[in-house]
C-alpha positions, 0 to 999 in steps of 0.5 A: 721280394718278401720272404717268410719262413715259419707257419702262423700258429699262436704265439701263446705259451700254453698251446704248445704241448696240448693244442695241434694246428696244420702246419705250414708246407710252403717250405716243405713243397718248396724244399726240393725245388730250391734244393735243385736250383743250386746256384742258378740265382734266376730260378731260385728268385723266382721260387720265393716269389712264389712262396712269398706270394702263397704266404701273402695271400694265406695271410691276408696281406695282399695289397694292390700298388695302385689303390693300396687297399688291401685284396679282398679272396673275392675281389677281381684281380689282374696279375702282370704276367711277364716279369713281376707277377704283381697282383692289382684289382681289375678295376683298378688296373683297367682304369690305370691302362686307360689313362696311360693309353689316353696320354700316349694319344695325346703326346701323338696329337701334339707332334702331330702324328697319327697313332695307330694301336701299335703305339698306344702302349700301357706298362705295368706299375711295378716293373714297367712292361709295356702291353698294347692297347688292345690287351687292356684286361676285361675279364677277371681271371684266376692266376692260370688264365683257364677259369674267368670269374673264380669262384671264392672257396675257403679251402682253395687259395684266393683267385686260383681255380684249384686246378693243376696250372698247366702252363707251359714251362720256360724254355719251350721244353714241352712240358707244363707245370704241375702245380695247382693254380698260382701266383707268381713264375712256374718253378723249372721242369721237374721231369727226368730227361736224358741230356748230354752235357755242353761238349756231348761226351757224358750223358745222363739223366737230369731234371728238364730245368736244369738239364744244360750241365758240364762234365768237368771234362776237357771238351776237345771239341774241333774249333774253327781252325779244323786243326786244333782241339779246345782244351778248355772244361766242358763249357756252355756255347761256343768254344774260345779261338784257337790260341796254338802259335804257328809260322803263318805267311800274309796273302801275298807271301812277302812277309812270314811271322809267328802268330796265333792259329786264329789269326792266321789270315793277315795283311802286311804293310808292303803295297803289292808293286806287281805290273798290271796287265798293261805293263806299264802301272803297278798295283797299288792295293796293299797286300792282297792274294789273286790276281791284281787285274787289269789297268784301271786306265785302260778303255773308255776315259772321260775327262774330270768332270764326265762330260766328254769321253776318250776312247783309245788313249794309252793309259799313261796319257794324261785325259784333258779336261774339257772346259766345260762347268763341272756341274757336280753335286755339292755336299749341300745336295742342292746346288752344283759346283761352279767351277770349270772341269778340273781334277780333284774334289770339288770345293768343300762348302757351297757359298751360293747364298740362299734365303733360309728360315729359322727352325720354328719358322719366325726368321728368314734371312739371306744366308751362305748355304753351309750355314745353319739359321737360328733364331734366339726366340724361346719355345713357349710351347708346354711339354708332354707333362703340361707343366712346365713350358719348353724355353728352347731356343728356336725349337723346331715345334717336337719339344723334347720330354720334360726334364724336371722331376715329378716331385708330387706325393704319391698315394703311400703319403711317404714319398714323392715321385722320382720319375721325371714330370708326366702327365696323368697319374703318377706311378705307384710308389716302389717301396716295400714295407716290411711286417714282422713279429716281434723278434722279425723272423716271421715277416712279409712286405706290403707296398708302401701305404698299405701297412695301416691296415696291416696286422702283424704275423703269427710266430711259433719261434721262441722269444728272443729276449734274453732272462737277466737273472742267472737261470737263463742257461737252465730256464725253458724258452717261451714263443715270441710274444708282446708284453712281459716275459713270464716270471722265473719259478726256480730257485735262486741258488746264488753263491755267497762269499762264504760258499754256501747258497740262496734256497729261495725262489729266483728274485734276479732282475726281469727284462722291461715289458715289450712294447705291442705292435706298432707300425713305426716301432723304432719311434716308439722304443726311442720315445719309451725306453722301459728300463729293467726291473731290478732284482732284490739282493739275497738275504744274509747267509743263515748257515751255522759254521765254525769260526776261528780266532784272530790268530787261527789257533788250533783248539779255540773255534766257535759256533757263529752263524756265517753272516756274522762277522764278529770277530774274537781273540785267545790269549795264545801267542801267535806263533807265525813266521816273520816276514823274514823267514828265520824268526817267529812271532812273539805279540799275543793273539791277534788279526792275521792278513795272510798272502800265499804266493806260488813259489812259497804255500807257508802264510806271511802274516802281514801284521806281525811284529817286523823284524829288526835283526841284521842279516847273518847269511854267508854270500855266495861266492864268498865276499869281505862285504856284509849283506847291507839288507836287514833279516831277509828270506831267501838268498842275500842279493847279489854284492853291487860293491865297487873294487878298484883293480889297476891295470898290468902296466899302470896306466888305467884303474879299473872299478868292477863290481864284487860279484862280478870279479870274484866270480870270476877265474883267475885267469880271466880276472888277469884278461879283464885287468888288461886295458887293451892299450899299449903297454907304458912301461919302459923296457930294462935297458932303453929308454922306449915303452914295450911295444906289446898290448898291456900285459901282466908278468915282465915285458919280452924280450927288451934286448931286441928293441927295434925302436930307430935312435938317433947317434951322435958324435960328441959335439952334436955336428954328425948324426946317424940312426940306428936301431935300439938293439944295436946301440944296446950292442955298442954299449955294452961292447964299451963296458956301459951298462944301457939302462944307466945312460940318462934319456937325453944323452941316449945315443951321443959319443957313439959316433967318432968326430971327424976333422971337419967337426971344429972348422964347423964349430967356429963357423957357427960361433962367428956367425951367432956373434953377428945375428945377436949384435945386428937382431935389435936394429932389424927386430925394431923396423920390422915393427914399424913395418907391420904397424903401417901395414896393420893400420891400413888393413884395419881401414882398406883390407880385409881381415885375411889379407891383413893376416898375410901381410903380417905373416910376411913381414914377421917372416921375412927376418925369421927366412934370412936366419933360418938360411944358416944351419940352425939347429931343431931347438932354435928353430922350434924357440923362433915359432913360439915368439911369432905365435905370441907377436901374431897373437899380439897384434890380432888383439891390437886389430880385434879393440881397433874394429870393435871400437869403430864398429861401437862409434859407427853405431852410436853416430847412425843411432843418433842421425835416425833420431836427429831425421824421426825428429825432423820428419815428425816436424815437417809432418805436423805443419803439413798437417796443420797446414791442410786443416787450415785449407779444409776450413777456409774451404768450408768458410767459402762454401 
């Protein structure tokens, strides 16, 4: 619903200090009661009801939904008394209760049933509550119901007698409402009751409306177990189940489990298995707490199909069927089973064929009984809106309600109907129109096509359009108006560049004119969008001061006024500090750009002459290099200057930079000249490198080298290792000084010969003799062999493979001389000459294939010529020869 806050009262500025209006105590008598709601949402929905229907009717606002036209104070009204409260003109209302009541009639007659006054229903056109015929109003009424016919006084609310109302409240407390005769719900009781709250263990005293309340307490109520407590906050209803966990044993005591108090009582899965009463059957009921009974056997016992009755038979004897037709009721609930007596259920679908008719009745056909009959024969019979026809497939004759929509205008013109298609007319249309002041604080709703005739509500708020000049902080507010704002009356004061201000009267920029009021307000502000007045700019600063010079010489000011710019200049030197700092400016008096940084409050003139002397400060820490900078402030920047600076053993030179070296100790300028590698100086008397990280001074300790040396006796057969300090110790103990053996005879002739070193000198004398005589005869077939072996790789072997075999042979010679004791040297020589022979021939291989590949290329190249060439032949002549057809075929015809 609509809600209004603010009284109606002019929306002039003039009448707010001298004129004095009653003022609006909807909110003030509403005040209390919305204050007691809280957060009960229901009871404060329905006090703005009220308070919007009291404003609607005190603003002559009042529409009626059926109509639209607008409630007249001496009209005849009706006002839905269960859940809207609409209000509706009498004749109207009665009128909308005839024809739905009528139409209600007519759906009967067409299904063919007989309507009683129960059935014939009328609802409300706002929200839908259904009246019986017999409640059709007849009377006009005031809002209580107690005076028919009001009377109309201007000093009492419209269609209200000005009586207390008297109805009795909600929730049936006894009590009756106390406020004068209204529209709308009755607010909650306000009478004073003592009430205890949901568990009963506070009392006090409460209005009678709200007085259903919670302590906040623990309820501790006893709950359905008889055992435990509730522990939950003092709630409304009943208290949840008991949640406290136990050992609970089923109804028959087999199986024990840990469930809730609650659900204590429980089944297990185990079939009970007791033997009955006849000692011979179990039970076969689930778990289960009693007695199991007796046999079900025992007794009278019929056969399958009831006809035939046994009486003393055992119960584990088996009954005999007795022959006869079962005779039992199908499902169909026509006809009965055919069968003879049997055990088990009957057949599950009767096939007896029968002749059945269609739904609407225009078919009939023999058909089995369980099967359905249904014709394809569409209903042409209209539905309940009498628009649109059924087209249901045989339909039985009670056609279902239309399904399409309603879609007609309704009364407002705005919308269309959404209901589904019915008869009669459509209801009213449920859109509210909101109708504002200017600035929307004061505002009511009206129904959709009532809002022509509306006109726009008082309001006493200040306007909300703001000023655009600058005393919109200082200037006093006006109420919510149309048209212009007034015009600003104080003094400009607006602040000049120089510092003085305006003393004219405020000339800024005005808002735009408000449109006036208009029922479609945003097509209106979208089709004449006013721009704001622009203001003038303030006039030249008239204020006389004291200007200076170009070069702000003391003694040489002059009187100007402030908006002239004219600038002068003395015949002084101008005196200012250089950028640099250390000298001074030597042109004559002249335009000064001075900047002021934080670190610095002296001026830097930006236009002085610059200065072109080099820089003359000592650097710190102290550097051979000049500051490569001109005259500068300040301290010269640090020295980026690279020195080289070899590492302690010789291997690597370091580039650092000036001032990073020379700041540094001089111990940590010896760490840093270290390269972190091993060190690569010899020792003093070895041939080996120090084995310690690079390091500055002498090496340690180079008597007790722990490198492995190789000894060797004087014709090079027997060898031995020793450590490098005991070879130092042998030489020294032979009177030769270590560091004076050259490096490739370090360790030979330490070891004695022994007898067998000339028996194996000649040996392998006789035996080199032989190998170079017989070396250019097997060198020259084992050529041969691999050439044969490289072609045929080249045109049937793969690329490894061909690499395999010319490893093989080329190996197979070096294998039979390495078999003698050849020394390292030799061996080392033999490698080498099979690498470049093995090189060689890959070379040999890669232009053999390269060459094939090239003329496999070239040949296939010209064969796909040779076929394009041939294939576009053939294609020409088939070409040829298919117009030549079509030709002699169009001849023919």
């Amino acid at each position: 619903m609509t809600s209004t806050v603010a009284p109606t009262l002019s929306n002039s500025d003039s009448d707010s200090s001298h004129c004095h209006h009653h003022s609006d105590l909807s909110s003030t008598i509403f005040k209390s009661y919305l204050e007691l709601s809280g957060e009960q949402q229901n009871e404060k929905h329905d006090l703005i009801k009220i308070q919007a229907f009291l404003t609607s009717s005190r603003s002559g606002a009042l529409s009626c939904l059926i109509c639209l036209e607008r409630i007249r104070p001496s009209d005849p009204t009706w006002s839905c008394s269960s859940l809207c409260f609409a209000v509706f003109h009498l004749h109207c209302i009665q009128s909308w209760a005839v024809q739905s009541s009528n139409l209600a009639a007519a759906r009967a007659a067409t299904r063919a049933a007989t309507p009683n006054e129960s059935s014939l229903l009328w609802h409300c056109p706002k929200c839908r509550i259904e009246y019986p015929k017999s409640q059709i109003p007849k009377t006009y009424y005031c809002f209580c119901g107690k005076l028919p016919d009001p009377p109309h006084d201007p000093w009492v609310l419209p269609h209200s007698c000005g009586e207390i109302c008297g109805r009795p409240l909600k929730y049936n407390c006894g009590h009756h409402c106390l406020l004068l005769c209204h529209p709308g719900p009755c607010p909650s009781c306000p009478k004073l009751v003592k009430s205890k709250c949901f568990c009963g263990a506070l009392e006090d005293v409460k209005r009678c409306g709200f007085k259903n309340f919670s302590c906040n307490g623990i309820c501790k109520n006893l709950l359905d177990c008889n055992t435990h407590r509730c522990s939950e906050i003092c709630h409304e209803g009943d208290c949840p189940p008991c949640k406290a966990k136990g050992m609970f044993k089923c109804q028959c005591g087999k199986v024990e489990m840990k469930r809730e108090c609650f659900d204590r009582v429980f089944r297990c899965e185990n079939p009970c298995d007791k033997l009955l009463g006849c000692g011979r059957h179990k039970c076969e009921k689930g778990c289960h707490e009693g007695d199991c009974g007796d046999c079900p056997l025992q007794g009278k016992r019929t056969c399958p199909c009831g006809k035939r009755v046994y009486e003393g038979i055992a119960c584990d004897v088996a009954v005999l069927v007795c022959g006869a037709t079962c005779g039992k009721m199908l499902s169909c609930g026509f006809h009965r089973c055919p069968e003879r007596c049997h055990r088990g259920p009957c057949i599950e679908t009767c096939r007896v064929v029968v002749t059945k008719s269609c739904r609407c009745g225009s078919f009939m056909k023999l058909v089995p009984c369980y099967q359905d009959m249904t014709c394809e024969r569409k209903c042409q019979k209209m539905r309940d809106c009498g628009r649109h026809a059924c087209k249901r497939r045989c339909c039985d004759g009670d056609c279902p309600p239309c399904s399409e929509m309603c879609d007609r205008k309704l009364r407002c013109r705005n919308h269309k109907c959404p209901a589904p298609c019915h008869r009669g007319s459509c209801a009213p249309c449920p859109v509210m129109v909101p109708i504002s002041c200017l600035c929307g604080e004061t505002h009511f709703e009206v129904p959709c096509g009532a809002e022509a005739e509306q006109k726009p509500p008082k309001c006493r708020k200040s306007c909300r359009v703001g000023r655009l000049c600058r005393h919109a902080s200082n200037c006093k507010s006006h109420r919510c108006h149309y048209g212009a704002c007034p015009p600003c009356r104080l003094l400009c004061d607006e602040g000049y560049p120089c510092g003085h201000k305006c003393e004219l009267r405020c000339h800024g920029p005005t808002p735009p004119p408000l449109p006036e009021f208009t029922l479609k307000p945003k097509k209106r502000r979208l089709n004449n969008q006013i721009e704001p007045t622009p203001g003038s700019s303030c006039p030249p600063c008239p204020q006389l001061v004291w200007r200076s010079c170009l070069g702000n010489h003391v003694g040489a000011e002059r009187m100007m006024v402030c908006s002239d710019k004219a600038i002068f200049s003395c015949d002084n030197l101008c005196g200012n500090l250089l950028a640099c700092g250390n000298h001074y400016c030597t042109k004559v008096c002249h335009t000064l750009v001075t900047s002021t940084s934080k670190s610095d409050r002296s001026r830097r003139a930006e236009t002085c002459e610059k200065c072109t002397l080099p820089c003359q400060q000592e650097q710190e820490p102290a550097c051979p290099h000049p500051c490569p900078l001109p005259c500068h402030p300040g301290a010269c920047p640090p020295c980026k200057a690279l020195i080289k600076r070899s590492c302690h053993c010789g291997s690597m030179v370091h580039v650092f930079e000036c001032i990073y070296y020379n700041s540094l100790s001089a111990k940590e300028q010896l760490t840093v000249r270290s390269c972190g590698g091993p060190c690569h100086r010899r020792l003093r008397n070895c041939t080996h490198l120090c084995p310690e990280t690079c390091h500055s001074g002498e090496c340690p300790s180079p008597d007790q080298c722990s490198k492995k040396v190789t000894v060797r006796c004087g014709c090079r057969i027997l060898k031995k290792e020793l450590l490098c300090k005991e070879v130092q110790i042998a030489y020294r103990s032979s009177g030769t000084d270590a560091k004076d053996v050259p490096r490739n005879q370090y360790g030979l002739g330490l070891l004695p010969c022994n007898s067998d070193c000339r028996s194996k000198v000649k040996a392998s004398g006789t035996q080199l003799q032989r190998r170079k005589s017989k070396a250019p005869e097997v060198n020259l077939y084992n050529f041969l062999k691999c050439m044969l072996h490289l072609l045929y790789s080249v045109f049937w072997s793969s690329r490894w493979r061909m690499r395999c075999k010319i490893k093989f042979f080329v190996h197979q010679h070096e294998e039979k001389e390495t078999k003698d004791n050849a020394t390292k040297r030799r061996r080392r020589r033999g490698r080498v000459l099979e690498d470049k022979k093995t090189s060689t021939l890959q070379r040999i291989v890669a232009g053999i294939r390269r060459f094939l590949l090239f003329v496999i290329i070239m040949i296939a190249l010209i064969a796909s010529v040779y076929l394009g060439y041939k294939g576009l032949l053939w294609l020409s002549e088939r070409m040829n020869e298919a117009e030549i057809q079509r030709q002699r075929r169009y001849t023919r015809t």
